[in-house]
N, C-alpha and C positions, 0 to 999 in steps of 0.2 A: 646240882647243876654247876655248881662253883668246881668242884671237882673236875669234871667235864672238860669244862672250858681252860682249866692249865693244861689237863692230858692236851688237847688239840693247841694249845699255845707251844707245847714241848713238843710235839710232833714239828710244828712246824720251824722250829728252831735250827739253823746249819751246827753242822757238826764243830766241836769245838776244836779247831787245827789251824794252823796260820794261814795255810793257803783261805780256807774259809773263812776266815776272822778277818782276812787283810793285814797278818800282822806278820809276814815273813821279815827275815832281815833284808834292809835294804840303804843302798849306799845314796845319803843326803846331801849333798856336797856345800857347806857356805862360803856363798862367792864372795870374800873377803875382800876391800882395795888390792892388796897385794896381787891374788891369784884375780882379778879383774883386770889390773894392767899388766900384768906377766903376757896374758894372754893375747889381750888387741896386741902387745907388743910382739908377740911370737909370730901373729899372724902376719903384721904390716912388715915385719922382718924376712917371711918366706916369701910369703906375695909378691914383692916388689921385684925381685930377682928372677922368679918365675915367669911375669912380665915383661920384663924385660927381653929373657932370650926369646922368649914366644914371638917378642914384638921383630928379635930381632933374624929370628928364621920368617918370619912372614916377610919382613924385609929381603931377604935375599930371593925372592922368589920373582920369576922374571915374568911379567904376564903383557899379551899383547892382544886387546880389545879390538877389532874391526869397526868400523863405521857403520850403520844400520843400513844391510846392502841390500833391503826391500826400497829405500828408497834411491841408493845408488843403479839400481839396474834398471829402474824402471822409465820404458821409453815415451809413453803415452796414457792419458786417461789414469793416471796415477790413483785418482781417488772416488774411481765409478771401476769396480770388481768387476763387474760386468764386461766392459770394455776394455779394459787393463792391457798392456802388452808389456811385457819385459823381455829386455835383452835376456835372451837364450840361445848359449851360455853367453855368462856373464862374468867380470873377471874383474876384481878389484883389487889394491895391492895395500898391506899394512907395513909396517917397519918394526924390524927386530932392535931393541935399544943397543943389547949386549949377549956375549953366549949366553945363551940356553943351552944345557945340558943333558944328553938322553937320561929318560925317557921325558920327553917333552908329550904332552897330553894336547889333543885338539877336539875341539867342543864347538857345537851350534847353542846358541843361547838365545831362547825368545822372551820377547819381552809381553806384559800385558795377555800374559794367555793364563786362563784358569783353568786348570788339569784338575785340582782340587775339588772340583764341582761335585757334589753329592751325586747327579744324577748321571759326570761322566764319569766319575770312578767306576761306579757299578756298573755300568753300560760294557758288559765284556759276560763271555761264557766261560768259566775254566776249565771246566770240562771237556768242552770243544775246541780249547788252547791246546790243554793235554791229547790230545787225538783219542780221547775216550768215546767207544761205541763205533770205530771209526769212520767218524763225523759223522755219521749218520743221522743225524738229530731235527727232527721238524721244527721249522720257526715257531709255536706254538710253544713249545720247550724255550724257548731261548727270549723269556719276558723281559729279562734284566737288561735286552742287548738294542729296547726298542727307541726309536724308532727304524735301526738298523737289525732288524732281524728278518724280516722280507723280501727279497729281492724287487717282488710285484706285490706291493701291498692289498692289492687285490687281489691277488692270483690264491692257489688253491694252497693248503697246507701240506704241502710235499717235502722232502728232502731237497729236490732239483731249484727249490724255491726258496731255500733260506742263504744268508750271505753267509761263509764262512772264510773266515773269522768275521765272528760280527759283534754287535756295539760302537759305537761311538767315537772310541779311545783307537781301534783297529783301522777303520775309517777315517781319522783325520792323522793315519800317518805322515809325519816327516820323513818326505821324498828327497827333497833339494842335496844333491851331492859334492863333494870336494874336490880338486888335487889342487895340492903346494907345489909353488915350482921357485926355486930361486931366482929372480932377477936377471936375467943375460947367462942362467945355468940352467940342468940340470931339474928333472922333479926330483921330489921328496920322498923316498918312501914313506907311506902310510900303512900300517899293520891292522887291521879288521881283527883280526884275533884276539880273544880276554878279551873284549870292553865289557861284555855281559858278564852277570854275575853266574858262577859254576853252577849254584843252582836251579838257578832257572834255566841254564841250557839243558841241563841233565835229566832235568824230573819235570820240567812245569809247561815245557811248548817243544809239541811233537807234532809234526807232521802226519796227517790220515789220509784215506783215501778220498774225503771230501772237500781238504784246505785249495783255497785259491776258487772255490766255487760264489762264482759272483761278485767277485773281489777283484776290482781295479787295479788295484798296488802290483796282485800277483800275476798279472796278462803277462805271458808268453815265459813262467818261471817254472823249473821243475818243483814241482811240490809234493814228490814221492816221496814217503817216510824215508829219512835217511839221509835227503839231499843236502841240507843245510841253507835249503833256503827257504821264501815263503816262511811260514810261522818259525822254522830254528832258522831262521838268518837272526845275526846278534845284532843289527841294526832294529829290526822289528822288535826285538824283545827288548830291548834298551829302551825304546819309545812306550814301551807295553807299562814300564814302571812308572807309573804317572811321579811326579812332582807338587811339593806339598806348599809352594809358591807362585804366585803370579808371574815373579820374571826367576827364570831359570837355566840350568845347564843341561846337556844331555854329551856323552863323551860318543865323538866319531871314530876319531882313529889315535892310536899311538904313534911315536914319533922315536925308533929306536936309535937316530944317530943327532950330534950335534948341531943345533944350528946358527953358525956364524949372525953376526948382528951385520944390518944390511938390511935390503927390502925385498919381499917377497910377492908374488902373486898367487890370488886365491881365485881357482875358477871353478864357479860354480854354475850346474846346470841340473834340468830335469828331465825326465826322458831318457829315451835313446836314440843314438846317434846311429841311423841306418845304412848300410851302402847303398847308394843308389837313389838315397832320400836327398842331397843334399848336407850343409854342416849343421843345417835346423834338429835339432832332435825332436823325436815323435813320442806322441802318446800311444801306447801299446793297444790301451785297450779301444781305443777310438779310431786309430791307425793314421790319427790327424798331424799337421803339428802342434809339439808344444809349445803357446805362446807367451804363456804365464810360468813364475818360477812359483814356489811353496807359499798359497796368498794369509798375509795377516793383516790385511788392514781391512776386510770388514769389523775388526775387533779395536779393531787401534792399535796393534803389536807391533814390533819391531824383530827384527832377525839380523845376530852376529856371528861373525865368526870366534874364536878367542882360544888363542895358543899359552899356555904355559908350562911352568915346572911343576916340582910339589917341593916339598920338605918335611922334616920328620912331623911335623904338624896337620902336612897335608897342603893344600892351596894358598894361595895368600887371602890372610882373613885377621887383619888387624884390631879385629875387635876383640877377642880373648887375650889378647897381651896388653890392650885398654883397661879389661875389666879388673884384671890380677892388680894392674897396678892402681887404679884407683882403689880398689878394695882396699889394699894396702897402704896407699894413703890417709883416707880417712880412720883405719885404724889404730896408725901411728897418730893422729889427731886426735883420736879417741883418749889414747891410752897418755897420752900430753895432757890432756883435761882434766881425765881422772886424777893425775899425779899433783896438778897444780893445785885442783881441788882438796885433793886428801893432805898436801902439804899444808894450805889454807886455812879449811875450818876441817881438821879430823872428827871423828864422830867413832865414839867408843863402839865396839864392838857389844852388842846385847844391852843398848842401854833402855829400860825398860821405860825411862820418863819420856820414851817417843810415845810409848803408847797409850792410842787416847783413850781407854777406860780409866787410864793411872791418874790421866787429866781433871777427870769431872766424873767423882762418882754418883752424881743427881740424876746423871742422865741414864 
C-alpha cells in the first residue's frame, strides 16, 4: 500500500524544469538609496518641463465661451416647457479677445444633459443606422430602441409603423442651427465637411429605403441612399456619438479663415425659413411655426455656443500641464527627503540586526 501511494505521489509531481519549478532566471532589482533618489529625481527633472510646455500650449490657445443662450432667447414662460416661447431666430454676440487662427473649431455645448445613461446609449438600432435589410425592420425587432420604436404604440407591427431611425439618442436630436457673422461685416464661412468621424460616415450610417419614416427631424429631406442627408448628414451622425459627460461638446462647423479679435454675432435658429411664411421659421413636420428653439430646461441644461483653436495638444485643457508638474514636484520633494534622510541616519545596506527573528529568538 506504501508503495502505491509514492507511485501516485510521483505521478502527481510537475516536471522537474524552471518553468515548472518557478525557478527561471529572473532580474531582482534592490532599490538601493542611490537608485531610489536617481529616480524620483529623473522623474521631477522630466516632469516639470513637460508641464510646463503642455501648460504653455494650452495657454496659447484662444477660446470664446458664449453666454447660456437658452436663457438669452427666451422671450416668455421661461421656466413652464409647455408654454415657453423663444425668440426664433435669435442672435446673440460674443467677443473675440485676439486672432484666432484657421482652422478655428465651433461647438454647441450642453450643459446637465446625460447622454451617458445606460438606457439612452442603447436606445439605437445599428443595423437600421447601417440601412441593413433596407430598413425594412418591424418595431418588434427594434426592443433596444423603446420607448421610440413605434410610431402608434398601439398600432399593428408593420414596417409602415416603426420610427426609423429610432431610440432615444435619434429622437432627441440637436436641431438648433448657426451662422457667424462679424460685427458691421460679412458672414463667416462655416465648412460642414469632416466634423464626423471617416468612419462612421463610410461604413456605420447609410441611408435606406425606409430612413426618415416617422421621423420629425427628417420632414421634407431627401433620405435616398446616397443623398448625404437624413441618417449620412455629419450633423446627425456627430449627435449619434453620445458623450461620456454630463456637460459636453459636440463640433458644428469648422472655421477655415482667420478671425480677427472684435465682436461677433451668433444667430441661431430652428426650423425653416419659408417664402411666403413670414421671417418666423416653421416646423416641417407640423407645418406650424417654430416657437421654441432646442428645449433644455425640463432638465436643468444649459446651451453654448464656443469658438476655438487647438494646439499640438489639442483644446485648451490645463489640467495635464498641472498634473506633470505637480507630479514632478512632489518627486523632487521626495527624492530631497530621501537624500536628507540617507545623509542623516544611513542604514547599511543587508543589515540583518533589522530582522526581527535575529531580535528574540524565544519567540
Amino acid at each position: 500500500m506504501a508503495a502505491d501511494g509514492d507511485a501516485g505521489a510521483a505521478s502527481r509531481r510537475p516536471p522537474n524544469t524552471p518553468f515548472r519549478q518557478q525557478t527561471l532566471k529572473a532580474w531582482r532589482p534592490i532599490l538601493t538609496p542611490a537608485w531610489v533618489i536617481a529616480t524620483f529625481t529623473a522623474v521631477g527633472v522630466a516632469f516639470i518641463p513637460i508641464g510646463a510646455f503642455c501648460l504653455v500650449a494650452s495657454r496659447g490657445v484662444v477660446e470664446v465661451i458664449s453666454s447660456p443662450y437658452d436663457e438669452t432667447c427666451c422671450e416668455s414662460h421661461c421656466d413652464d416647457e409647455l408654454k415657453r416661447v423663444d425668440r426664433n431666430p435669435c442672435t446673440i454676440t460674443v467677443t473675440v479677445p485676439s486672432k484666432m487662427e484657421a482652422p478655428v473649431h465651433m461647438y454647441y455645448m450642453l450643459e446637465n444633459y446625460y447622454q451617458n445613461h445606460r438606457r439612452y446609449v442603447k436606445s439605437r438600432s445599428d443595423k437600421q443606422l447601417r440601412g441593413e435589410s433596407g430598413g425594412q425592420i418591424k418595431p418588434s425587432l427594434l426592443s433596444d430602441c423603446s420607448p421610440r420604436a413605434y410610431a402608434n404604440p398601439n398600432g399593428a407591427d408593420e414596417v409602415s409603423n416603426a420610427i426609423n431611425p429610432c431610440g432615444l439618442i435619434a429622437w432627441s436630436l440637436f436641431n438648433d442651427t448657426f451662422t457667424l457673422t462679424k460685427t458691421g461685416g460679412s458672414k463667416v464661412p462655416l465648412v460642414k465637411s469632416g466634423i464626423a468621424w471617416n468612419s462612421d460616415v463610410s461604413t456605420k450610417f447609410k441611408n435606406s429605403d425606409g430612413t426618415g419614416n416617422n421621423f420629425p427631424p427628417f420632414a421634407s429631406k431627401d433620405c435616398s441612399p446616397g443623398s448625404g442627408q437624413c441618417t449620412e448628414d455629419e450633423d446627425f451622425i456627430v449627435w449619434m456619438r453620445t458623450a461620456g459627460l454630463p456637460t459636453f461638446r459636440k463640433l458644428y462647423r469648422r472655421i477655415n479663415v482667420d478671425l480677427e479679435a472684435g465682436e461677433y454675432s451668433i444667430t441661431i435658429k430652428n426650423g425653416e425659413v419659408l417664402s411666403g411664411r413670414g421671417d418666423r421659421p416653421i416646423n416641417r413636420w407640423s407645418n406650424k411655426e417654430q416657437n421654441t428653439l432646442y428645449p433644455v430646461t425640463p432638465f436643468g441644461g444649459h446651451k453654448f455656443v464656443v469658438l476655438t483653436t487647438t494646439a499640438w495638444i489639442g483644446g485648451r485643457n490645463d489640467f495635464l500641464g498641472y498634473a506633470y508638474i505637480i507630479v514632478g514636484g512632489v518627486s523632487l520633494i521626495l527624492a530631497l527627503a530621501f537624500f536628507v534622510k540617507h545623509k542623516i541616519s544611513p542604514r547599511k545596506l543587508g543589515d540583518t540586526s533589522y530582522l526581527i527573528w535575529s531580535k528574540d529568538q524565544t519567540h
